[in-house]
ZAPA-200866 format. One record per atom (N, C-alpha, C): x, z, y. Coordinates in pm, whole numbers, plus 50000, padded with zeros to 5 digits. Example, Ala and Ser with C-alpha at 12.3 -4.5 7.8 and 13.67 -1.06 7.14 Angstrom:
BEGIN
513195078049431
512305078049550
513205078049670
512855070849775
513675071449894
512905078750003
//
This chain:
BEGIN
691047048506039
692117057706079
693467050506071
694387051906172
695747046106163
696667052806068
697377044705989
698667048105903
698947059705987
699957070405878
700667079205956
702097074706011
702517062005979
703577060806041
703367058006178
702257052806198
701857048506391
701297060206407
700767070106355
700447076906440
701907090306509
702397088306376
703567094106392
705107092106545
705037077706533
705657069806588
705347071306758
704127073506777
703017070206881
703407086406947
703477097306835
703787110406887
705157112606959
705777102906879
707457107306946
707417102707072
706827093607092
707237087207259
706627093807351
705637108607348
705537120407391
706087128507411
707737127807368
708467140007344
708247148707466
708357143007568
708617149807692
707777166607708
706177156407666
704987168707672
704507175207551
705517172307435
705607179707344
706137190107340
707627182707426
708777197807446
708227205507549
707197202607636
706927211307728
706037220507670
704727214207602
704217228607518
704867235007416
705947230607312
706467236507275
707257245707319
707797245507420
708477255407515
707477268607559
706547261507588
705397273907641
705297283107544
705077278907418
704717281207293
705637293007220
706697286007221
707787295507166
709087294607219
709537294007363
710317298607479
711907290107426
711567284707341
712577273507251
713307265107361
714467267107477
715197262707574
715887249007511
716767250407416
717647240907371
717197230407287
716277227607241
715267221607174
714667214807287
714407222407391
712927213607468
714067203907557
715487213807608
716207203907719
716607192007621
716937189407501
717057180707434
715817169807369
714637177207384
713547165307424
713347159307542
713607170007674
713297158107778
714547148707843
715327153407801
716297144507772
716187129207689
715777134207568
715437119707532
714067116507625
713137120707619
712237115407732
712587110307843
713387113107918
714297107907998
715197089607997
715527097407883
716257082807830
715247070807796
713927075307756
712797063607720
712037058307878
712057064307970
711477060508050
712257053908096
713717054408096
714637049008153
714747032508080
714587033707943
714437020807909
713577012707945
712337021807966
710897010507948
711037005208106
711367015908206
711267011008350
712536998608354
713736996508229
714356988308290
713796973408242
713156978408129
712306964708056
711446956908165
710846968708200
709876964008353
710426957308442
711096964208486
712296957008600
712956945008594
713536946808438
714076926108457
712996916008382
711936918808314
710756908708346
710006906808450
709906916708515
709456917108675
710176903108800
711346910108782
712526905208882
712526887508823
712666886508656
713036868308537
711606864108626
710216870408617
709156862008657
708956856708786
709726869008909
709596864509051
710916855909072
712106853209014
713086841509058
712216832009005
712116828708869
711416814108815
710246812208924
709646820408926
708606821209050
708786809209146
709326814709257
710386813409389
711286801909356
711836798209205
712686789009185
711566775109167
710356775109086
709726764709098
708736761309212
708816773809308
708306772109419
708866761209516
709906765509494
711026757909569
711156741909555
711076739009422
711246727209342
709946719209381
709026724409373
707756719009410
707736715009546
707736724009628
707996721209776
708716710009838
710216710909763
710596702809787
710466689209739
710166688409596
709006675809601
708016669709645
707006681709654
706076669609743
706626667809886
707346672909928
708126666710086
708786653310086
709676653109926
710066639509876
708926629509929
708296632209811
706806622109759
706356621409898
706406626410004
705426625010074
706306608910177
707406608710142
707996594310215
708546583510107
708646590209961
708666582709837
707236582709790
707426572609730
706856564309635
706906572209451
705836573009416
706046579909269
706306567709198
706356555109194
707006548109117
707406540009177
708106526509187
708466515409223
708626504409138
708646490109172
709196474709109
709846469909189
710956473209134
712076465509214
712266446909181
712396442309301
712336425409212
713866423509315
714746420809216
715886416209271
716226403509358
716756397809431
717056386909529
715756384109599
715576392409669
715026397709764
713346387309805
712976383809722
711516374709688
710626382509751
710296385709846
709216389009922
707496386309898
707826367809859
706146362309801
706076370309646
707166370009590
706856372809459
706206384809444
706836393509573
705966408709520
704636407109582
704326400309697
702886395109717
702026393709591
702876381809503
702226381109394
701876387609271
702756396009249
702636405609186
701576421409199
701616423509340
700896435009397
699866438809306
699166428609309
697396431209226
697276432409104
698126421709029
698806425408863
699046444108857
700116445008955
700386462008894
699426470608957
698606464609051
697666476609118
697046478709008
696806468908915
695376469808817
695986479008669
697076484008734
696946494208626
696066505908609
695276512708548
694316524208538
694776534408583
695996539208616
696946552108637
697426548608786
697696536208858
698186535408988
696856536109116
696766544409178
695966546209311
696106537609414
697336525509415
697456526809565
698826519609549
698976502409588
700266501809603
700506494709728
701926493809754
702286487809883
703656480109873
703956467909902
704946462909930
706416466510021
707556464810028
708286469010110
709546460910094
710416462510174
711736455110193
712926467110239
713946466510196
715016478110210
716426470910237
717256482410334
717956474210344
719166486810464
720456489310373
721546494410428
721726488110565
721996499210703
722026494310820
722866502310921
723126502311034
723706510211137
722906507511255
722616520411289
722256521511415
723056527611542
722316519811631
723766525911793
722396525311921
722926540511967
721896542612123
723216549312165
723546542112332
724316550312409
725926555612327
726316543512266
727636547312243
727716557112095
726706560512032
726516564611891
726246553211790
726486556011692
726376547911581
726066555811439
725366553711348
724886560811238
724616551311165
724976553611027
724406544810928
723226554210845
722266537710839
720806548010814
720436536610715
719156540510614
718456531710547
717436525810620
717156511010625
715826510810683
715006504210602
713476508210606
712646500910537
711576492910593
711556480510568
710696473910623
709116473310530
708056477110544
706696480210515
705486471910576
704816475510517
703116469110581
702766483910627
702346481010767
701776494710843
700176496210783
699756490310743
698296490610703
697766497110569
698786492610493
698886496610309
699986507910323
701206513110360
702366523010366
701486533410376
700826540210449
700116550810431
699526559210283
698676546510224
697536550610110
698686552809983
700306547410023
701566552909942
702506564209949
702236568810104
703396576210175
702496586410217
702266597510199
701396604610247
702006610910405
702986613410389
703916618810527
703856610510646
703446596210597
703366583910717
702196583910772
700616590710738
699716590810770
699236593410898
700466605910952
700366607211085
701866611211112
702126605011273
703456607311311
703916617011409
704256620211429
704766628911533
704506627711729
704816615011712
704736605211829
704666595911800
703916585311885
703626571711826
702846565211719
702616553811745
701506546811615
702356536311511
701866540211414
702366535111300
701816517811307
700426516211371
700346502811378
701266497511489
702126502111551
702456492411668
703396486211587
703726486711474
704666479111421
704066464911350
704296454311433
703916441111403
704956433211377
704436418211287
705386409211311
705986405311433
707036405311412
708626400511510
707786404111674
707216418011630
707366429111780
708626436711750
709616435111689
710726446911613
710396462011727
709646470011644
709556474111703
710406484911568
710126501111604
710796508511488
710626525111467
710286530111385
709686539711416
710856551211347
711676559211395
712566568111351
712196578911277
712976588211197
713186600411123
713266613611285
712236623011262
712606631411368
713936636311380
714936636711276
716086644411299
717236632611363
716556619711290
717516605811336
717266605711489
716016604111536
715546600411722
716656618111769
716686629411711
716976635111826
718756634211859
719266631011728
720356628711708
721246616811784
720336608811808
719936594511891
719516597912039
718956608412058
718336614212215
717476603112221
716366595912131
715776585612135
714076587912099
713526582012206
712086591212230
711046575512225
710006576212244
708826561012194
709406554112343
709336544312282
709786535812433
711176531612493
712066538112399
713886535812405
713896526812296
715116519212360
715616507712252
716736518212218
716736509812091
718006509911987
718326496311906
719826500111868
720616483811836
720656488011684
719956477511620
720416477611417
721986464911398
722266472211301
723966461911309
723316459911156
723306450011175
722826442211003
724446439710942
724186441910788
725686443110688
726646433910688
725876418410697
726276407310720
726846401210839
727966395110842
727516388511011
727776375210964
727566373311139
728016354311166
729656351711199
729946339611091
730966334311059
731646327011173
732336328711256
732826323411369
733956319611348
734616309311474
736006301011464
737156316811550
736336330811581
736896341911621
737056349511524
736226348211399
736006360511276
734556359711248
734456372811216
733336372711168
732186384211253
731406379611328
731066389711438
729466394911360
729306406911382
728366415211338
727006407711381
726106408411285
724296402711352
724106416211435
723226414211524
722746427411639
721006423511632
720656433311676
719156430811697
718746441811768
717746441611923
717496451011974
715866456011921
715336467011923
714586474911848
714116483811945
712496485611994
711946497012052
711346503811939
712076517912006
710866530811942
709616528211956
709086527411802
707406526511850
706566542511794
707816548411750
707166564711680
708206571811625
707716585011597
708506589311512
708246598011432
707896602911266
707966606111198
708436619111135
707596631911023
708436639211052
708056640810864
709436643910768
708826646910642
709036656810603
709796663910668
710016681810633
711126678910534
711406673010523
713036666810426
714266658410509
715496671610541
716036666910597
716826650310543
716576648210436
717956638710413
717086626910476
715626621010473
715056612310495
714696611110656
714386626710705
714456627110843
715756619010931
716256623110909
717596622710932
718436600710911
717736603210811
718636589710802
717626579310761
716596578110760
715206565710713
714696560310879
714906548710865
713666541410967
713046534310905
711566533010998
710916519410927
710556505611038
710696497411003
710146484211052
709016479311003
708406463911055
707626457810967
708536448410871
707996447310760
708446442010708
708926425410677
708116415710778
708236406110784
709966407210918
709896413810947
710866416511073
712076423311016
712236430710852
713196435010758
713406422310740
712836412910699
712896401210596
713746390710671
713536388610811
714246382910907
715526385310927
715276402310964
716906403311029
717676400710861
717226409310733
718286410410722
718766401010552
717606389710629
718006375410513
717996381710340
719166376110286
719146384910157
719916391410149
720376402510237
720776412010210
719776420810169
718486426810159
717516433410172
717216435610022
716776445109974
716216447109842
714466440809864
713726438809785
712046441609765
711756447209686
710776449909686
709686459009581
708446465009626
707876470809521
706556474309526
706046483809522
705976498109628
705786511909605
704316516509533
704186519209453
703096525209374
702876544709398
701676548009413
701116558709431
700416559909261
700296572709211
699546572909113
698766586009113
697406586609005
696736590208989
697616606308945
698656608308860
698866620408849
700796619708809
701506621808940
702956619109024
703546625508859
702996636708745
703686641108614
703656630108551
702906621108507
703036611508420
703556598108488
703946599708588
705316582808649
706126578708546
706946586608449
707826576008354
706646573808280
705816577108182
705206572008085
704096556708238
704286557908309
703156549108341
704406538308402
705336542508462
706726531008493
706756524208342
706956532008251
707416525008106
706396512008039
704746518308101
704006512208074
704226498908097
704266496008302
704276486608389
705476477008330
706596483108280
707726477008237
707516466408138
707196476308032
706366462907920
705596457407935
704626460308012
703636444208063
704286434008149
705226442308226
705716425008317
706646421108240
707576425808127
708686419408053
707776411207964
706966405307932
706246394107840
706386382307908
706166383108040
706676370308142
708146367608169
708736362208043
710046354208061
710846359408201
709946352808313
710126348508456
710156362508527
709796372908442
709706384008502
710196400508463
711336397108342
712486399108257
712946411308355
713436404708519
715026407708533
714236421408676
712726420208657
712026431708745
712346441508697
712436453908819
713396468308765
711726478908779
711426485208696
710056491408716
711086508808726
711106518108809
711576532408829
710806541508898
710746554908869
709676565608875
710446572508986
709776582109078
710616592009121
711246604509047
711216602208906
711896614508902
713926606608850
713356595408830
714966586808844
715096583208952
714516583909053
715696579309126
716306593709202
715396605109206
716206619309223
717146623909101
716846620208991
717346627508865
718576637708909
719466633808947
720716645708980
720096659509039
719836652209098
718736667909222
718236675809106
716686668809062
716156675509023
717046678908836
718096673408817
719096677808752
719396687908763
720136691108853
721136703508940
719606714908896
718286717108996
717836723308977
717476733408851
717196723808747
717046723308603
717976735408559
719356727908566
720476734308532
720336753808586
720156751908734
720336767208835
719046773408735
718136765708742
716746777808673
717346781908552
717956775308396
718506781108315
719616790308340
720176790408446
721386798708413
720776811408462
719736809008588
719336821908632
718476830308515
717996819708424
717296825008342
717826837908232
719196829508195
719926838508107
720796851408199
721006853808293
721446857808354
720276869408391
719406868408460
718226877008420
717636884008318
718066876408191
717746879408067
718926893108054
719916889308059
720856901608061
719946916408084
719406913608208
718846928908280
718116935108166
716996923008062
716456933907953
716786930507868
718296927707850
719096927207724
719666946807728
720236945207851
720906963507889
719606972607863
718326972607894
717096979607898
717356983407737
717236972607682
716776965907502
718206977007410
719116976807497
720246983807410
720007005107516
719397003907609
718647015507621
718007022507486
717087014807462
716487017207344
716877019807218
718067015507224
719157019207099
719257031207092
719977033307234
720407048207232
719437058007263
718397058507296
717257065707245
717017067507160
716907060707056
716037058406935
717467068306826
718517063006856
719767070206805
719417088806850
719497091206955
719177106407014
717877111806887
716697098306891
715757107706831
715977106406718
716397102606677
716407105706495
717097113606465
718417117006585
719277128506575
718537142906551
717877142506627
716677153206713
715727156206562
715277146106498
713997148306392
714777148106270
715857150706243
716337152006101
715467158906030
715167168606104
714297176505999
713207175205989
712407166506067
711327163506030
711747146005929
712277140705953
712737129805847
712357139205720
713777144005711
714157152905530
712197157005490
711957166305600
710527167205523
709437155905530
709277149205590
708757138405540
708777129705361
710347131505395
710507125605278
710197128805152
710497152405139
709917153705062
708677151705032
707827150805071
706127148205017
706517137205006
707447126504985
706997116204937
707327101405048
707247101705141
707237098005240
708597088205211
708397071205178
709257058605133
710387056705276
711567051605218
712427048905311
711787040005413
710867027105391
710487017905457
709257026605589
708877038605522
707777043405586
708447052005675
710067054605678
710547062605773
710907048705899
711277040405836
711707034905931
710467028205998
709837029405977
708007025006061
707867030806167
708257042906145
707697052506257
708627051406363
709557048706343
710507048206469
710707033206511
710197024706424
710587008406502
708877008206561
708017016306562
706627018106626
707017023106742
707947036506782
708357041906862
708827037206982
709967027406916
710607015507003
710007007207052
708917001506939
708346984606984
707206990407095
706947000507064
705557007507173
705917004307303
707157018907299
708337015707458
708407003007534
708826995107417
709296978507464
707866974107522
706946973107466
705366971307529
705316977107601
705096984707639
705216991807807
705526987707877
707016987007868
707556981307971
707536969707982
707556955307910
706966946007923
705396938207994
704616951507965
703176950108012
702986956008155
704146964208195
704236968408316
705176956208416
705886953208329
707316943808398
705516929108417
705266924708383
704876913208346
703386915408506
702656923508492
701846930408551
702436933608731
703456936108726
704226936708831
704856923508871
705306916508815
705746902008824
704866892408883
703926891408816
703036886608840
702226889109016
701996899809027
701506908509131
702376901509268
703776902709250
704226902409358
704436890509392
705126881709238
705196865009243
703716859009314
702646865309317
701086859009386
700696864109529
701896872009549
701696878009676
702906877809785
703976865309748
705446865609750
705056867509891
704006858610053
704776861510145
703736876410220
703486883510163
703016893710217
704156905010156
704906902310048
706246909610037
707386911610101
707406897710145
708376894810223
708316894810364
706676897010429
706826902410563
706986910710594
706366922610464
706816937810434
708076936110460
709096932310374
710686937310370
711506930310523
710566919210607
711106921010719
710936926410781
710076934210818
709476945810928
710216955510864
710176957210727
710776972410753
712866966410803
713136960210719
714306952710741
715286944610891
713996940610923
714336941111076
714996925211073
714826914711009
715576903010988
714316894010901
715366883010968
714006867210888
714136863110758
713796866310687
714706856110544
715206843110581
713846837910614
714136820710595
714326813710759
715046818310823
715296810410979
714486800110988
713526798411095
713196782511110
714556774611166
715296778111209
716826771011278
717476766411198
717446772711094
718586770610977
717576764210863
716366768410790
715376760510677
714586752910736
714266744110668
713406733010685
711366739610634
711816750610585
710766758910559
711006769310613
709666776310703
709486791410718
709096799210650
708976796910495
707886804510407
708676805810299
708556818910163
709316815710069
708126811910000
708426798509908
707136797109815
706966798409737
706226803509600
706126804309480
705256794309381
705956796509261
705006785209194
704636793809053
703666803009055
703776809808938
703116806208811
704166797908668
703796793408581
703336803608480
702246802408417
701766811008298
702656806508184
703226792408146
704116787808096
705156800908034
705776802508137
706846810808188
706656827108176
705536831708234
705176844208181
705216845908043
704816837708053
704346841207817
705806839707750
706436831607775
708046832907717
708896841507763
708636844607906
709746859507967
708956871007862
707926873307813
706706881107796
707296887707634
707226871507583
707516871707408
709036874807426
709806870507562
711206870507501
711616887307478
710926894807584
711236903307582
710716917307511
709816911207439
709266918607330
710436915407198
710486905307190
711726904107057
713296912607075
713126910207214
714516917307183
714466938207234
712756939607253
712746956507210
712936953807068
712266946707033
711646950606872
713126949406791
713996936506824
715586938006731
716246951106770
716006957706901
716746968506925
716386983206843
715246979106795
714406993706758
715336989106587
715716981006552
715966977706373
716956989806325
718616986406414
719376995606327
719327006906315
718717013806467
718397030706489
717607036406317
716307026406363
715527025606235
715997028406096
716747017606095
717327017305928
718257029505886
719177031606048
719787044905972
719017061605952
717827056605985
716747069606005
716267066905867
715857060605783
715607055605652
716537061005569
718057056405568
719067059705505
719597075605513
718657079905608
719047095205591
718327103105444
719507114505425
719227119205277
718567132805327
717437139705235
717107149105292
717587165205282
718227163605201
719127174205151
720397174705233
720817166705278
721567162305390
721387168305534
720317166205550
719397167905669
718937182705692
718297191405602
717867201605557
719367212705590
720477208105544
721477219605534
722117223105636
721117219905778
721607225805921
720617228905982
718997229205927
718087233505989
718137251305968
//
């Protein structure tokens, strides 16, 4: 059998259909409008408890949806780790390749050459990155390169310069498979006129699409023996690595680091993960999810002080059942049981409803959202304007369980002071207005 303080506790959050048979019972008007009143006021809390764990679970939702998405769109033209080898040694990363392939954690690596550039079709000019690659190995690194849009990724051979564009770069360019374009290398030639720019003419041999505008937009690739040419040592090298699981890149960069720093000769190699070389980005993100977090939190912070003032109404309401309680005996600690049961119940409710609902919709985000455009009459996500047509979700259990606990702690602190001053009531006190 349960204590009488839960069972007690468990009764009040009935008031509603208490006051209604009591009304039947004995036609008691002012009594009952002052129970469903507080009844009123409790549903009002628990539905708001619901409401902002509901609402905290579908942004984090939608927010790591987002984050994800837009990572693997990254990853899919980055590299989850890299070795950078400075002054631009091309054999060296040859030599190196098989050393770091043979790490247990890397899937898949590929060589490459990089290198700040400008491009010009028809009187335009853009400065773009280009990377010079092995068409054969770039794939089993680049998942986005696997297939192109237009064009073959093998037509890119030694000193065929041929070049395969970013879809947003070719349209920007009006440049389709089979149009030349001019690369202006950083450097030029030293003349008795100045110093006149290197040029090099370049056919489209494809073009590429990664669902990420910044890389669309501004990445070409070459072969890489044909990077290495035009653009001497100006060019970075290194060694793109794929791995077995893209979460553990720093612990497996850190790894690669200390094995090649034992070779003297191989000191001044830069080993970096993708989540450094985004860090700001996925910085910034970091930052927006906490603030939305606390900011959300607010909604069942206001619910949580609902509960205050409920819990205040009912103890107003049960003085007289307090005072008699107390006489039989009934301990200050055992008054305040019944009403922080009252509260913490409420707060469960609505938490188990908020969480239940969260969940529901965060797993069902785009059948919600085709709902609210049909009835709404508008797109959320423009294909014209996003690089995505979909909103996506990423729903962490992580995250449930802490929106879950957070918001159980702060019914349960709200239910304390109501409580304590329901304890501190005297019953003789209480008694001399019934």
């Amino acid at each position: 059998m349960l204590p009488y303080e839960i069972m007690i506790g468990l009764r009040y959050t009935r008031a509603g259909r208490a006051a209604r048979s009591q009304r039947r019972r004995t036609g008691g008007a002012g009594r009952s409008r002052r129970n469903r009143f507080i009844s009123f006021i409790s549903g009002l809390a628990t539905a708001g408890i619901a409401l902002g764990v509901a609402a905290l679970i579908v942004v984090l939702s939608v927010m790591n949806g987002f984050q994800k998405e837009v990572r693997d769109r990254m990853l899919s033209v980055l590299s989850h780790a890299e070795v950078m080898i400075p002054g631009g040694d091309l054999a060296l990363a040859d030599r190196l390749q098989p050393q770091v392939a043979g790490h247990s954690a890397v899937r898949a690596a590929a060589p490459f050459v990089m290198a700040q550039s400008m491009i010009s079709r028809d009187g335009q000019m853009r400065g773009i990155l280009v990377r010079g690659i092995d068409p054969a190995q770039e794939p089993l690194v680049s998942g986005g390169l696997a297939r192109l849009l237009t064009g073959r990724l093998d037509a890119l051979t030694p000193r065929s310069f041929q070049i395969v564009l970013g879809r947003d770069l070719a349209a920007q360019l009006g440049a389709a498979v089979g149009d030349s374009v001019v690369l202006v290398a950083a450097d030029g030639v030293v003349s008795p006129s100045g110093v006149t720019p290197r040029l090099r003419q370049f056919t489209v041999a494809g073009v590429f699409a990664s669902g990420h505008h910044e890389y669309d937009s501004n990445l070409a690739l070459i072969h890489a023996a044909d990077a290495s040419v035009f653009f001497r040592d100006q060019a970075a090298v290194g060694i793109r690595l794929k791995l077995d699981d893209m979460q553990r890149a720093p612990i497996v960069a850190r790894e690669i680091s200390v094995a090649l720093s034992q070779d003297p000769s191989l000191r001044h190699v830069i080993v970096r993960d993708w989540s450094y070389e985004n860090r700001n980005w996925f910085a910034a993100v970091q930052v927006e999810k906490r603030m939305m977090f606390i900011i959300l939190t607010l909604i069942i912070a206001v619910a949580a002080f609902n509960l205050v003032s409920m819990l205040v109404m009912t103890v107003t309401d049960k003085r007289g059942d307090i005072a008699i309680l107390r006489t039989l005996g009934a301990q200050r600690g055992s008054i305040m049981a019944i009403f922080v049961v009252q509260g913490a119940w409420l707060g469960l409710l609505g938490v188990g409803f908020g969480v239940a609902a969260g969940v529901l919709i965060a797993g069902n985000i785009d059948l919600v959202m085709a709902w609210i455009e049909a009835i709404f009459g508008f797109q959320v996500l423009p294909k014209g304007i996003y690089f995505i047509d979909r909103l996506p979700s990423d729903l962490r259990a992580a995250d449930v369980t802490q929106i879950g606990l957070m918001a159980l702690v702060l019914s349960f602190l709200a239910t304390l002071y109501p409580s304590w001053r329901a304890s501190r009531l005297e019953p003789a006190e209480a008694l001399r207005y019934e």
